[in-house]
N, C-alpha and C positions, 0 to 999 in steps of 0.2 A: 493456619492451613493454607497454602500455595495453591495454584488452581490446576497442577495436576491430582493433587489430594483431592481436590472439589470434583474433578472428574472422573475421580477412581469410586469414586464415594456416588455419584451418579447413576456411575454404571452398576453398580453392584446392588442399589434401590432398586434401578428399572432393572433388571433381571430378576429380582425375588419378587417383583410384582405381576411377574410372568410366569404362566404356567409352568413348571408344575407345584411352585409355592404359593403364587397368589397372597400374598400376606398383604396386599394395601400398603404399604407403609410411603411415609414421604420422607424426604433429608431430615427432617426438624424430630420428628415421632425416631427415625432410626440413628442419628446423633445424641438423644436424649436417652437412650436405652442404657439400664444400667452393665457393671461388668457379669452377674450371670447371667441376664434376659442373652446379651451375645453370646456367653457361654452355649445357652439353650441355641440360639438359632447357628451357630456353628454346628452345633447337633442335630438340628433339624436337616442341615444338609448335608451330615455324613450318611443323616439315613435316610436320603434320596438316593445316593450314592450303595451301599448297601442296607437292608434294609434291617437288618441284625441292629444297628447302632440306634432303632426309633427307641430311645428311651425318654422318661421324666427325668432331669438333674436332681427333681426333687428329693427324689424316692430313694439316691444314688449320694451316699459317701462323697469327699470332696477328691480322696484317695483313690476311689473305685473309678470313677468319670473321669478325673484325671489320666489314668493307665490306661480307660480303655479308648479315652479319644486321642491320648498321643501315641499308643500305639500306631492307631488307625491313620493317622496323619503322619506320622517319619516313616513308618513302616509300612502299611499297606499302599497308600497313596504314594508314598515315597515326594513327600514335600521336604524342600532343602532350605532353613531359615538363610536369609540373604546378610543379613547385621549385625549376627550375632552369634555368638555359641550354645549349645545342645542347653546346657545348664541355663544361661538365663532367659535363652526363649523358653522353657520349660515353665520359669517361674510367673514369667509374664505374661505367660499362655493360665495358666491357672488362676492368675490375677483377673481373666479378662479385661487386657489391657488393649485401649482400641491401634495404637502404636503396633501390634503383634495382630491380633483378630482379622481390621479392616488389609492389611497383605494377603490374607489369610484366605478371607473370603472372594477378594480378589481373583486372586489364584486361582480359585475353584470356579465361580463363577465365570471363567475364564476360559476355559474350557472344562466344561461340566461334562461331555458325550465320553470323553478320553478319558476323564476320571474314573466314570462308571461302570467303563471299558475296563480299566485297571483295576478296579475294586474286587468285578467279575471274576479277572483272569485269577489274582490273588488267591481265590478260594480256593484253588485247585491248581495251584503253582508253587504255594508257599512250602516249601520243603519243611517237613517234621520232622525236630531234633529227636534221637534215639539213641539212648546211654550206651556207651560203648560196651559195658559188661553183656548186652544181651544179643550182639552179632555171634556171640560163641553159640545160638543155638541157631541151628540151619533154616527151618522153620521162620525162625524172624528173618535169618538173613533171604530165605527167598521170597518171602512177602516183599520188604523193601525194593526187591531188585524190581519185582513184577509195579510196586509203585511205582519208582522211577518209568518202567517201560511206558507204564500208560500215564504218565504225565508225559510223556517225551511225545508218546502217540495222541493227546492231547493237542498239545501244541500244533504239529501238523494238520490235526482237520482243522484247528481252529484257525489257523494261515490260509489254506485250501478255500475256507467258507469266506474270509478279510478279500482273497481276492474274487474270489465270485460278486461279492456284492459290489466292493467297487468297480468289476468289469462290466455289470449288466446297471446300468445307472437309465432310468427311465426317461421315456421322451418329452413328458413336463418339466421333470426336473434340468435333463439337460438344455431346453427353451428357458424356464427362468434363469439358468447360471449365461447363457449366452445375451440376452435382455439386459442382466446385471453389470454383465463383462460390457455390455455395448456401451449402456448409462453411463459407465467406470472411465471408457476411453473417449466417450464424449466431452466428461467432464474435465479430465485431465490435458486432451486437445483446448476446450476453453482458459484454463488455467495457463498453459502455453502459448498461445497466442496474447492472452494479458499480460505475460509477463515478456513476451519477446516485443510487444509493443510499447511497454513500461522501459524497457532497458534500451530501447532504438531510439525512443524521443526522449526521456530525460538527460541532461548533459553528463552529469555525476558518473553515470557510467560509461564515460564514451572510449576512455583510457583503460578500462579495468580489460585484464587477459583472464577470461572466463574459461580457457583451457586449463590453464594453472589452476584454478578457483576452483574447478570442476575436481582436477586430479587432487588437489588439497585436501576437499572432502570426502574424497572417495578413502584416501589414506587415513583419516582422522577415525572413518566410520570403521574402517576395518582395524583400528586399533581400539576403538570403543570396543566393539565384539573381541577383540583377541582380549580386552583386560575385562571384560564379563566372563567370556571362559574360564580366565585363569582363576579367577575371584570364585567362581564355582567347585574350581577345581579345589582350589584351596579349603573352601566350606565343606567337599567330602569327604577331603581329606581329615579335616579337622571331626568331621563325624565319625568316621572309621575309626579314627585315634581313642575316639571316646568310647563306642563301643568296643573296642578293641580292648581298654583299661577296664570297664566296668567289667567284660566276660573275664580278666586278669584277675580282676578283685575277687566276683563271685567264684571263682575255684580257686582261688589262696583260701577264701573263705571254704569252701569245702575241704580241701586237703589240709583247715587247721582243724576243722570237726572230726574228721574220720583220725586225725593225730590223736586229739582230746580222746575222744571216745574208747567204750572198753575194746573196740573190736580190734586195736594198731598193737595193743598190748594183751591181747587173749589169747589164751595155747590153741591150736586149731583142731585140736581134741575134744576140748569146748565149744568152739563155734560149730564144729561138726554134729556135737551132741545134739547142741539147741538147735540147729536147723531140723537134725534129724525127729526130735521134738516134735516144732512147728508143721511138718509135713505129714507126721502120725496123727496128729492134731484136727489138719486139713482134712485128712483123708476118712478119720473118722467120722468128722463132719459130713462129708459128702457120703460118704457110707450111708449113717442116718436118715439124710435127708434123702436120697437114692431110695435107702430100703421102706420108709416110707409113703413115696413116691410109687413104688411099687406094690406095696399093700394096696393101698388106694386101686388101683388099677386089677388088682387080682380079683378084688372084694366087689368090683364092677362088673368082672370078669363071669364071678361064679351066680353075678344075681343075675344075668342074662342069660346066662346058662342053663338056671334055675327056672329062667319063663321059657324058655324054648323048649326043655324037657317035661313042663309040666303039662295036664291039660288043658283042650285047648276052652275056654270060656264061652258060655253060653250068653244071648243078648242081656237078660236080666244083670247078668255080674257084670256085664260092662256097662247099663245102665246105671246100677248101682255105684260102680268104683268113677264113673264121669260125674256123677253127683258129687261122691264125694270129692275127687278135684274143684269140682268149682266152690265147695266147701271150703276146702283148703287153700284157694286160691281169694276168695273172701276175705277169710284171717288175714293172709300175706298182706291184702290190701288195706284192712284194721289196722295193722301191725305198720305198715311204712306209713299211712298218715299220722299215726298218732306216733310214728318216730319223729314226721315232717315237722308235726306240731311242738313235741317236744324242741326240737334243734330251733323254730321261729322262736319258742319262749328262752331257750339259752342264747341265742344273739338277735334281740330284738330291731338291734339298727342293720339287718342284714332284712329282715322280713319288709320294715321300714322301706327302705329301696327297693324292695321288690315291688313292692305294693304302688311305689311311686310312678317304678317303668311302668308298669301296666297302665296305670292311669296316665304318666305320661304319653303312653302307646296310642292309647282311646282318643285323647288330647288333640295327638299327632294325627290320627285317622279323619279325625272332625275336620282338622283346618286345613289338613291338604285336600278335605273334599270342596269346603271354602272357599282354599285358595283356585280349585280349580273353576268352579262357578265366574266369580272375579275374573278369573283372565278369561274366559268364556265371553262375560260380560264385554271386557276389554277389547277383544277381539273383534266383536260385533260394533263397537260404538267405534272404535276403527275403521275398520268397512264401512259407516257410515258417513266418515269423517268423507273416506275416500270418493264414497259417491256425490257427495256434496261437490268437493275440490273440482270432480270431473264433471258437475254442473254449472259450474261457476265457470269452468270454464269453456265449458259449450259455446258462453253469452259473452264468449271476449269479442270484441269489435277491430280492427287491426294490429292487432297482438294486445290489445290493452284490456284489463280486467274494470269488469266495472265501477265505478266511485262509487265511493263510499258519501255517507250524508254529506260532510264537509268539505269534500271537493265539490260535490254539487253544486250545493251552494255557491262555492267561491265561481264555479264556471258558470252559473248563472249572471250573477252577481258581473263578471265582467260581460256573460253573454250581452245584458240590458245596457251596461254604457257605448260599446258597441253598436244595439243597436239603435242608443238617441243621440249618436253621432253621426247614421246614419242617416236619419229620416232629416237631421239638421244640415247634411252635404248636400240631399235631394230636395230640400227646400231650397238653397242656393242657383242649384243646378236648372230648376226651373224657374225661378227669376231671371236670370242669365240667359235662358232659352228666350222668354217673352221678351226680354229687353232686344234680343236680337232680330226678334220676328218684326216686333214694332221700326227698328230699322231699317228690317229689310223692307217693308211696305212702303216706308216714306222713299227710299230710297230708286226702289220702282216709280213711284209718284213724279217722283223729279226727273226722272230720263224720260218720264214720257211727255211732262212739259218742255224740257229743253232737250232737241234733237239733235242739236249741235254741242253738246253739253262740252263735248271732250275738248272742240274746238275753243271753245268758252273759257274753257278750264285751262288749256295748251298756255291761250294768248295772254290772261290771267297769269298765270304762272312765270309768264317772260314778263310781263309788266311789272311783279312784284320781285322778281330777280328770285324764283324758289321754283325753278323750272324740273321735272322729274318726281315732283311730291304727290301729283296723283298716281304715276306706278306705283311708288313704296305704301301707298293707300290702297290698290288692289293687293298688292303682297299680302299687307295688314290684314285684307279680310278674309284672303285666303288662307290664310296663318289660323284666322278666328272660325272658320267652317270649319278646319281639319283639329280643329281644338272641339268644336260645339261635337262630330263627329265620335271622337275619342270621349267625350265627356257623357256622350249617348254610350257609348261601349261599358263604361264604368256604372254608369246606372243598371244597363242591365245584366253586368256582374253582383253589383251589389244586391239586384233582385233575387240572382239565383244565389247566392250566399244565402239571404235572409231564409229561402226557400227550403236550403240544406239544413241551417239551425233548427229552423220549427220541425223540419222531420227530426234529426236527433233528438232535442228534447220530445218530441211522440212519444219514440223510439225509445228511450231515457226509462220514460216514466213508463209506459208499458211494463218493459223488464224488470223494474222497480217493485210494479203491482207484483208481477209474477213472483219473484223472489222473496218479496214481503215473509211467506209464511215458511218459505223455507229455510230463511235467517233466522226465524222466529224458534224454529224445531232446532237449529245446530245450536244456539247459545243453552236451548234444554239439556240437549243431549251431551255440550260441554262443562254445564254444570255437573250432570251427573256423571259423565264419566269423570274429570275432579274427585266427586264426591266416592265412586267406586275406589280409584288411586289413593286415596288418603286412606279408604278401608284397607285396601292389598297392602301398600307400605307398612300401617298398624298392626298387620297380620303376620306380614313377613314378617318383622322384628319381630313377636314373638315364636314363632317356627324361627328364629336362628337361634335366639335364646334358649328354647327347650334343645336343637339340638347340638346345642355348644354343651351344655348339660349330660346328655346323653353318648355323644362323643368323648367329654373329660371322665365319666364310669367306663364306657366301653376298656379308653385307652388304660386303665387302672386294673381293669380285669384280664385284658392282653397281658399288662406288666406280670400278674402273678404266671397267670400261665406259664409265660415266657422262662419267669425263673424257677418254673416248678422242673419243666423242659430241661433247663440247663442243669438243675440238682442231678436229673434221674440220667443226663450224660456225665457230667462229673462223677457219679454213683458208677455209672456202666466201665467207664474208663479205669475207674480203680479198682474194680472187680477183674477186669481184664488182666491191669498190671501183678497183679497180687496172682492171675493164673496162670501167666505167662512166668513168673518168678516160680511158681510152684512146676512147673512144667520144667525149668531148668534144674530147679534143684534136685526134679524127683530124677533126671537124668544123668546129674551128677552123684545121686544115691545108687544109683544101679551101676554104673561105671564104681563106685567104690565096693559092690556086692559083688561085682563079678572080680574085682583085684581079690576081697580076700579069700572068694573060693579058686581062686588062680593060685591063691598064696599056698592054705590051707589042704583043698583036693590037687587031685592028678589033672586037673583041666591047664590047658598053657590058651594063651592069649594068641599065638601064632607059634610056626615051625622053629622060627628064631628066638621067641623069646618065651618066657614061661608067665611073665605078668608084665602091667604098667610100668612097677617099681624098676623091674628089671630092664625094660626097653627105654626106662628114662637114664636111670644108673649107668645102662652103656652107653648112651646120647652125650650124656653128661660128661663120660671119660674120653669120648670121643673130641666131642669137642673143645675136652682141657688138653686133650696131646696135638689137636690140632694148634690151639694157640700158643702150647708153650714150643710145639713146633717154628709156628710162626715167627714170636721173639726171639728164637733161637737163630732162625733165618735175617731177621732183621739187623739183630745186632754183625753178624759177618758181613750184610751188606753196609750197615754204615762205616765197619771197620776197614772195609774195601773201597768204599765210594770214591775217596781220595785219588789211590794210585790208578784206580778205572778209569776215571778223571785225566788224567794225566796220559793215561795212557791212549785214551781216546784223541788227545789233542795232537801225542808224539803222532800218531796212528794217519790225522788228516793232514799235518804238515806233510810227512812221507807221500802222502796221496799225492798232493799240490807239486813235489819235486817231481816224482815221476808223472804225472801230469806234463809238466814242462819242458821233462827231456824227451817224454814220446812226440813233443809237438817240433822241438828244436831238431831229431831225428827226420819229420815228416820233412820239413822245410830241406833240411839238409840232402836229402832225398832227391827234391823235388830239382834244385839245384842241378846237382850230379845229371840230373835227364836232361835238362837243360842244355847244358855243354855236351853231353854227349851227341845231340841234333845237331847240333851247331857244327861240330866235324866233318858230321855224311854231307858235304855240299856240293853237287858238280859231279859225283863220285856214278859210278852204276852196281847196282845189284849183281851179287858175287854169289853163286851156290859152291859152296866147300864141300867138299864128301871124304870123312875122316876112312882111310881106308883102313884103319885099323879095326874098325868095325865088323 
């Protein structure tokens, strides 16, 4: 499997795991399915698609499911197999073979909205085939026409309403498609800037002609699409072909029956008999059932009549005859349970299931009162959670949620080395202080013994040849003031530090007390909502299991219905066939009733003819002297055609000569004027007056 397989196969998981199938499934559970589990869920979503197709495979022949799901797939959907021919996707489709299915499902899942769309239109577009023997009675034929008209007026509202919906598109929808469009061309502006920054700086492309490359694939792609067309074209064609030969087979197949059979080789003396027969037959039938159809109704007729004319009833007799109905009404009720009883004792395992729904019912009633309690429950210990969450966070400190035990700890833990590193800086720092005080006192002591100190110290210093070393001595202790200074500053930072720690831990452990006990209630109230959730889940599964139960009967009782449904249209259709056949024949019995009193009496058919026989008789001879009219005519034209021929062509040559000489005439004409002009030159206008005139 290639990893466009892997992605087709993706997407067709995550769509059936999306409304409106929901099936859960993953790759591994719908790779693993066997060939009917996919048979079944191809079927599950033809009858998404229409809903006619929701059936069991089980319940269904391999024959029956087969017909009606590829019907509904080449034919109604109008799916066109890509790989293959009609025959063996047929076989492979009945194999549930994943090679044929997973295209399959594809396809549909693919666009599901336009399938549904077309499923829809299908049921009332699909033209119904009508034997040609029954357009002879009008009646059909104008039925048919007025179908066509309102499938044709169909189709317009239904265009009319396609464009309404797409014309009025609402102002959510059309904000998320402009959102999508925006995300789309942002994406695709990033996509281009990477690659036009890919193809600037790597060297490999610095030679390539990207117009060329461009128009390359522009030609490649439009011939990929021209050989999928054709390849399409070719698979309709190949489908046409097929239906084409199979409608070929099935009437050689019928036109060898109707050879075989008595009726190619029966006097029509015969066939007329036995139809005539068959329609005394009908008729007497309906007779019967009419005439007592009618009894019934008369016998209704005369007992109301009978109370209208009678007297009218006093309260006693209608007291008495109300007794007795509810008398009688008693019995009926005797009477249908002890049938009800009866029919539980002749199908036990039908009483069985009843007795189960019911009880499953009570079942049902119990745990969804349960289930509602539970999430009540749930509900509450949620809102609980939340007011917790939103106390805990009341008591954050600069965005920071309170520690927990073992951070405490560890910040304690460093708080204390902290602070016996400080109290060991601050024992330094006032050593350092004394040391310096003691200094400075001596240091006063001896200026005030020696007055001259500096002097002392000057000449000193030129004696020892280190002259300038008491400045760098004042420096030094100016250096050591703006040190002792700064060291005064840091102590009393380190003061207010320590001062800030002991208020946080205060601080700390206050809020600690506080929340003690309401830590104490959430880890309760987490146990037990736990303990509610483990109830709800135990619960649900069983409420999916009963009604996975009660949905597999529901959908078994549907199935009968459904086919009881289809018996009593199949029953009505052939009822109808059989009266629309009676209906023609009885019209052809009277057309043959009125020929033979046409025949027989003084009655004529019209002013021209006297019967059928007669107006077909001279149809007949009409039409034979027209033909042999016609052969008659035929044959002197092809005996003539020759010299026509010839004579047509003597006929245009002639044309073409005089043609030639009227033009060589014109010219010659033209000429003679010519010269004549050319004489009058210089000359003046002369008037002659013939006096012979």
């Amino acid at each position: 499997m290639d990893h466009e397989d892997m992605k087709d196969l993706k997407l067709i998981v995550e769509r059936l795991n999306r409304p409106p199938f929901s099936m859960s499934l993953t790759l591994v559970t719908f790779h693993n399915k066997s060939p009917f589990e996919r048979l079944q869920l191809v079927n599950d979503v033809f009858a998404y698609l229409d809903p006619k197709m929701k059936k069991d495979l089980r319940d269904e022949g391999q024959d029956v499911y087969g017909t009606r799901m590829l019907e509904f797939l080449l034919g109604t959907i109008n799916y066109k197999p890509a790989t293959m021919d009609i025959a063996a996707f047929t076989e492979q489709f009945l194999r549930g073979s994943p090679d044929v299915l997973y295209p399959v499902l594809f396809w549909m899942m693919d666009q599901l909205d336009v399938l549904k769309k077309r499923s829809y239109l299908a049921r009332f577009l699909t033209t119904i085939e009508v034997p040609e023997e029954m357009f002879a009675d009008t009646t059909v034929v104008g039925l048919y026409q007025e179908y066509k008209a309102l499938q044709a007026e169909f189709k317009e509202i239904h265009k009319t309403i396609d464009r309404e919906r797409l014309g009025s598109l609402k102002p959510s929808e059309l904000e998320a498609e402009i959102e999508q469009l925006t995300q789309e061309r942002e994406q695709l502006q990033a996509k281009l800037a990477g690659l036009k920054e890919r193809v600037s700086t790597q060297p490999q492309y610095a030679n390539v002609n990207f117009a060329e490359v461009l128009e390359t694939t522009h030609s490649l792609r439009k011939a990929q699409e021209e050989e999928a067309k054709l390849y399409q074209s070719i698979q309709e064609e190949k489908y046409k072909k097929a239906r084409a030969e199979q409608l070929y087979q099935q009437t050689k197949h019928k036109l060898k029956d109707l050879e075989d059979s008595d009726i190619s080789h029966a006097n029509p003396q015969k066939i007329l008999a036995r139809l005539r027969d068959d329609v005394r037959k009908l008729r007497a039938a309906s007779e019967a059932k009419l005439g007592d159809e009618i009894r019934k109704r008369e016998k209704i007729l005369h007992e109301l009549e009978d109370v209208v004319s009678s007297e009218p009833m006093s309260e006693d007799q209608v007291t008495s005859l109300s007794i007795e109905v509810s008398e009688l009404q008693r019995v009926c009720e005797d009477l249908t349970n002890k049938r009800d009883r009866l029919h539980s004792a002749a199908d036990g395992k039908i009483g069985f299931y009843r007795e189960r729904v019911a009880a499953v019912e009570k079942k049902k009633e119990k745990l969804q009162d349960q289930l509602e309690e539970l999430e009540e429950e749930k509900r509450d210990a949620e809102n609980d959670l939340k007011q917790l969450a939103a106390d805990l966070k009341s008591l954050e400190v600069g965005g920071e949620k309170p520690k927990t035990d073992a951070e405490m700890k560890a910040y304690m833990k460093e708080l204390t080395k902290k602070t016996a590193k400080y109290k060991e800086m601050k024992t330094e720092l006032q050593v350092g202080r004394d040391e310096i005080g003691v200094l400075s006192r001596t240091q006063d002591i001896l200026k005030n013994k020696l007055d001259n100190l500096q002097e002392f110290n000057e000449d000193l210093e030129k004696e020892r040849g280190v002259q300038g070393a008491l400045g760098v001595q004042g420096e030094l202790e100016a250096v050591s003031s703006q040190k002792a200074d700064i060291d005064n500053t840091k102590g009393q930072t380190l003061d207010q530090i320590s001062r800030i720690v002991a208020d946080i831990t205060s601080t700390l452990k206050q809020r600690k007390n506080k929340l003690a006990p309401q830590i104490k209630e959430l880890r309760s109230i987490r146990n037990k909502f736990e303990e509610v959730e483990a109830v709800y889940l135990k619960k649900k599964k069983q409420h999916d299991n009963i009604a996975l139960g009660l949905e597999s009967e529901r959908m078994g009782l549907e199935k009968e219905v459904e086919d009881n449904v289809l018996g009593i249209q199949e029953e009505e259709s052939a009822y109808h066939f059989l009266n629309c056949l009676s209906t023609i024949t009885q019209v052809r019995l009277d057309q043959m009733s009125q020929e033979l009193s046409y025949q027989v009496g003084d009655e004529r058919l019209n002013s021209e003819h006297k019967s059928y026989k007669e107006m077909y008789e001279r149809s007949i001879t009409a039409q034979e002297d027209a033909a042999k009219r016609l052969r008659q005519e035929k044959v002197k034209v092809k005996e003539s055609h020759g010299d026509h021929v010839n004579q047509r062509s003597m006929f245009l040559d002639l044309r073409k000569v005089m043609e030639c000489k009227m033009k060589m005439q014109a010219e010659q004409a033209k000429k003679e004027d010519l010269a004549a002009d050319s004489l009058v030159f210089g000359g003046a206008d002369v008037l002659e007056i013939n006096q012979g005139m």
